[in-house]
C-alpha positions in Angstrom: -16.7 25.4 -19.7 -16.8 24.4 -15.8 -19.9 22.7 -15.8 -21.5 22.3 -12.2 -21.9 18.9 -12.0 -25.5 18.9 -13.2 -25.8 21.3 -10.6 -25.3 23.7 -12.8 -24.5 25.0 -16.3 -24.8 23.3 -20.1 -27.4 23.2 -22.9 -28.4 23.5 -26.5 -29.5 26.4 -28.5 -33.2 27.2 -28.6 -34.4 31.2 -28.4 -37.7 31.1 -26.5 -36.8 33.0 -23.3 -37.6 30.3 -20.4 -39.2 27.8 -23.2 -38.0 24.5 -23.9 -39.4 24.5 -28.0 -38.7 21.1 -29.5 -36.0 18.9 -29.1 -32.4 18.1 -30.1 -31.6 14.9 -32.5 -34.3 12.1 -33.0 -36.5 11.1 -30.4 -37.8 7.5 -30.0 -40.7 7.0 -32.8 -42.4 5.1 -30.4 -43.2 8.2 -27.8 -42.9 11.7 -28.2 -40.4 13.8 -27.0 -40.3 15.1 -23.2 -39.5 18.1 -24.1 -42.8 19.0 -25.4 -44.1 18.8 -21.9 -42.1 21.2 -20.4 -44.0 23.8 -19.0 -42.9 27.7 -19.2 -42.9 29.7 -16.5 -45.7 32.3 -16.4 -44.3 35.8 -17.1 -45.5 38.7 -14.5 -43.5 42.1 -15.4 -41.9 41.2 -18.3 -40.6 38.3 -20.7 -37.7 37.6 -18.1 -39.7 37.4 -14.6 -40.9 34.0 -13.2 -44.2 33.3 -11.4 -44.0 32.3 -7.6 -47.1 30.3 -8.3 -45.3 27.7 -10.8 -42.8 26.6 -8.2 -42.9 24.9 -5.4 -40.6 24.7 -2.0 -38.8 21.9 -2.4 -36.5 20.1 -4.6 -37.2 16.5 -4.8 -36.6 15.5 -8.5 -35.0 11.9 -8.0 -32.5 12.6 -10.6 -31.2 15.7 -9.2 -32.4 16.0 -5.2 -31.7 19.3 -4.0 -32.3 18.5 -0.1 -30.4 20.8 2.5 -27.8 19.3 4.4 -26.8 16.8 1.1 -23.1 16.8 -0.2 -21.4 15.4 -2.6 -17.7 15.0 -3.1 -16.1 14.5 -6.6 -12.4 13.9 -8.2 -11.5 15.6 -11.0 -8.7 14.2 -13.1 -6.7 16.1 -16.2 -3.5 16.9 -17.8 -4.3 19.9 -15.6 -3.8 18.2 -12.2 -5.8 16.5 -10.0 -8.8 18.6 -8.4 -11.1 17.9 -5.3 -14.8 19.6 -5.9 -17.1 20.2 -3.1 -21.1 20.4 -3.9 -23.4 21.0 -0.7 -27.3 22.3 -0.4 -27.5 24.9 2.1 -30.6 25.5 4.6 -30.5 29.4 3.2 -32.5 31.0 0.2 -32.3 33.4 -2.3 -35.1 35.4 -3.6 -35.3 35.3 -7.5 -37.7 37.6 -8.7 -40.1 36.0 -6.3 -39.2 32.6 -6.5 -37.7 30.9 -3.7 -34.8 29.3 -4.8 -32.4 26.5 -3.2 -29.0 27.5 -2.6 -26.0 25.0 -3.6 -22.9 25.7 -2.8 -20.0 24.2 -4.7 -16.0 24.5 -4.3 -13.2 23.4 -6.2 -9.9 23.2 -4.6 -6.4 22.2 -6.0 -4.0 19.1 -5.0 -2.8 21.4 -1.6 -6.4 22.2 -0.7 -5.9 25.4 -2.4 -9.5 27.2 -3.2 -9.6 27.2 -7.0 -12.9 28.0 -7.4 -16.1 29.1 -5.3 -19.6 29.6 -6.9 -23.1 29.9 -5.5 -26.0 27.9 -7.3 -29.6 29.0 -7.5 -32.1 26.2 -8.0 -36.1 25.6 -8.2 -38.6 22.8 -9.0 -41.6 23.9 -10.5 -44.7 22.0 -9.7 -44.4 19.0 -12.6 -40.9 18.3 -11.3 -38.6 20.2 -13.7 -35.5 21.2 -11.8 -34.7 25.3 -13.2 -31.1 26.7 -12.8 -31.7 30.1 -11.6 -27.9 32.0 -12.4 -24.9 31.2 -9.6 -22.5 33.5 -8.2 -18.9 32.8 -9.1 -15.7 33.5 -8.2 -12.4 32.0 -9.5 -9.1 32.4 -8.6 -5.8 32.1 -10.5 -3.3 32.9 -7.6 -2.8 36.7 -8.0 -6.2 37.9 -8.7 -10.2 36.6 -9.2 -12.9 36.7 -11.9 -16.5 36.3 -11.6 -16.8 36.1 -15.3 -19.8 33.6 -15.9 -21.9 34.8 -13.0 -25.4 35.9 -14.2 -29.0 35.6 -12.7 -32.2 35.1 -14.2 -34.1 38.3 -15.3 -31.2 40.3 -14.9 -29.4 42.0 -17.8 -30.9 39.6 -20.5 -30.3 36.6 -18.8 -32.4 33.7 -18.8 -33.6 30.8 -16.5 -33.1 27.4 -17.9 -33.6 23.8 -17.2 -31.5 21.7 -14.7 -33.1 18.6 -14.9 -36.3 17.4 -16.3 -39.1 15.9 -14.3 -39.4 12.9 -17.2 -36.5 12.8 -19.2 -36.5 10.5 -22.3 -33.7 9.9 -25.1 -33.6 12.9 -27.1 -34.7 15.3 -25.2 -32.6 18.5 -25.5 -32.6 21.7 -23.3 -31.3 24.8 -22.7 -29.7 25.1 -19.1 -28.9 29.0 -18.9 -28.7 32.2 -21.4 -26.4 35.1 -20.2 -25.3 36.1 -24.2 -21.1 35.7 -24.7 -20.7 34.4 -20.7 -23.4 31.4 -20.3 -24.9 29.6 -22.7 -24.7 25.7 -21.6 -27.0 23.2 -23.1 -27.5 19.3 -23.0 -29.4 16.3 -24.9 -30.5 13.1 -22.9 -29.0 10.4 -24.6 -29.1 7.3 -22.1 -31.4 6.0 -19.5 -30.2 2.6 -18.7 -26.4 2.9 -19.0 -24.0 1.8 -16.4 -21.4 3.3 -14.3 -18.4 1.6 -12.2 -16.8 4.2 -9.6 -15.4 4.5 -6.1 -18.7 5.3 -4.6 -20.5 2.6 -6.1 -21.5 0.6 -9.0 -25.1 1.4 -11.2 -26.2 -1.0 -13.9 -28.9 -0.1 -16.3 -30.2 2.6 -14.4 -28.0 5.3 -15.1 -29.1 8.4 -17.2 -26.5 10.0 -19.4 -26.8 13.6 -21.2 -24.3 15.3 -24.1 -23.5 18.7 -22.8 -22.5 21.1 -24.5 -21.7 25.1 -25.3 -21.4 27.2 -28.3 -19.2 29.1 -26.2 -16.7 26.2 -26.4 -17.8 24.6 -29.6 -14.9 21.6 -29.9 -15.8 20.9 -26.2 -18.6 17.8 -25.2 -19.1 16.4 -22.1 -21.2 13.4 -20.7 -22.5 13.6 -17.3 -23.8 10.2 -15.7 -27.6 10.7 -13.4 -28.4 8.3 -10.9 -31.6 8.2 -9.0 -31.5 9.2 -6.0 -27.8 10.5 -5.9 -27.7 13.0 -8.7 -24.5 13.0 -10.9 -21.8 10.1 -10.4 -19.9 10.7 -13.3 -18.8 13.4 -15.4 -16.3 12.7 -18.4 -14.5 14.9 -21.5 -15.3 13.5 -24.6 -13.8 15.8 -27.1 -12.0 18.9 -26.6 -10.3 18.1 -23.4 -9.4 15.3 -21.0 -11.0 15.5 -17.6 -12.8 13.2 -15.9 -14.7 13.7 -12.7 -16.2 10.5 -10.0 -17.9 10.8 -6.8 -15.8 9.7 -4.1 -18.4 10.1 -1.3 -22.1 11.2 -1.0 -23.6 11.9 2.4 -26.6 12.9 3.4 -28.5 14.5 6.7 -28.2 11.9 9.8 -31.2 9.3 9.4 -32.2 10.1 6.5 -32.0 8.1 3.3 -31.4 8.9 -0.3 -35.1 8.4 -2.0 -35.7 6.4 -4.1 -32.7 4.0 -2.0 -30.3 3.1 -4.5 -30.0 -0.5 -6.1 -28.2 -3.6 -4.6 -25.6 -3.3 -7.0 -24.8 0.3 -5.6 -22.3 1.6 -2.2 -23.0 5.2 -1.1 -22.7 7.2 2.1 -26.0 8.2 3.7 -24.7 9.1 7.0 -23.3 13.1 7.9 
């Protein structure tokens, strides 16, 4: 599982085709759960088409901002070797089955800048604030020859839109993130909205959402990604199954513009190009 940094893949198993139904684990008793707020894409032609009309143009979802000219560089650590990965929101779109989605554009390179990995991200915000993953175009390399196993797109041989990044997350939440059957099936569970992170492009107490990612795909494997307003995700770490761990080193955004909402006292990022 190569999650894209939030930007991307992971979830948990529910069948309704673009639907989040219920939620995973135990919401707070004192609220109910998010999840049942989520709206659901009107169909047009058929079960897996999306309606123009739910969406709108720009992603602006404070814990996952989708703005063109953003980037965000991370430093991913394993028994593997380290790794450098790349994220940047492009000015281009891509038509998807009429919606207008954002394109992110992410790349992982090796310790002698060697490209490891280079995948395309589709993205869209419908008009409560839900963040939708759209499919990505993948392509990764192994030194002799590539693979675009795990590419898929939404209403294209089965596969299903899922959800990025809710507009309200609350603790137990759980949502799908993408459906291609046997190559993308990534799903993830809010457990945290006021932990803390300590990393080289800042510090974030109490106001740092965490979620449990995972895959039946990869069954033994669970990661934790780390949301901060603003930013997106700081942190990603292997819990079980594996022993990466991946930090934002830098975060920049367009020339006079600043991250919204700004980021606390307590927190150091770049917001210069």
């Amino acid at each position: 599982m190569r999650a894209a940094l939030g930007f991307g893949r992971l979830a948990l198993v529910l069948s309704v085709p673009f639907a989040l139904a219920g939620c995973v684990g135990e919401p707070p008793k004192t609220e109910p759960a998010g999840v049942d707020e989520v709206p659901r894409p009107t169909a047009s032609t058929d079960e897996h088409s999306l309606d123009p009309s739910d969406f709108v143009k720009r992603i602006d979802n404070p814990w996952l901002p989708l703005e063109p000219g953003r980037s965000w560089t991370y430093r991913s650590v394993s028994s593997d070797g380290p790794q450098q990965i790349t994220v940047t929101v492009l000015e281009e779109t891509k038509d998807i089955d009429g919606v207008t989605a954002t394109v992110v554009h992410d790349v992982v390179t090796g310790p002698r800048g060697k490209v490891l990995e280079d995948t395309y991200d589709w993205y869209a915000q419908d008009k409560k604030g839900n963040v939708w993953y759209l499919g990505e175009a993948t392509t990764e390399y192994d030194g002799k020859s590539s693979s675009t196993a795990g590419s898929w797109q939404a209403g294209v041989d089965g596969a299903r839109a899922g959800i990025a990044m809710l507009a309200r997350p609350r603790v137990g939440d759980g949502y799908k993130q993408e459906f291609l059957k046997g190559e993308a099936e990534d799903q993830a569970q809010v457990i945290e909205l006021d932990a803390e992170v300590v990393g080289p492009a800042g510090s974030w107490v109490d106001e740092v959402l965490v979620t449990k990612d995972t895959t039946p795909l990869e069954p033994d494997l669970v990661e934790h990604k780390f949301y901060v307003q603003g930013i997106g995700v700081v942190r990603e770490l292997t819990v079980e199954g594996g022993d990466e761990e991946v930090e934002l080193v830098k975060f920049t955004v367009p020339a006079g513009e600043t991250p919204s909402p700004t980021p606390s006292p307590t927190s150091s990022a770049s917001t210069g190009s």
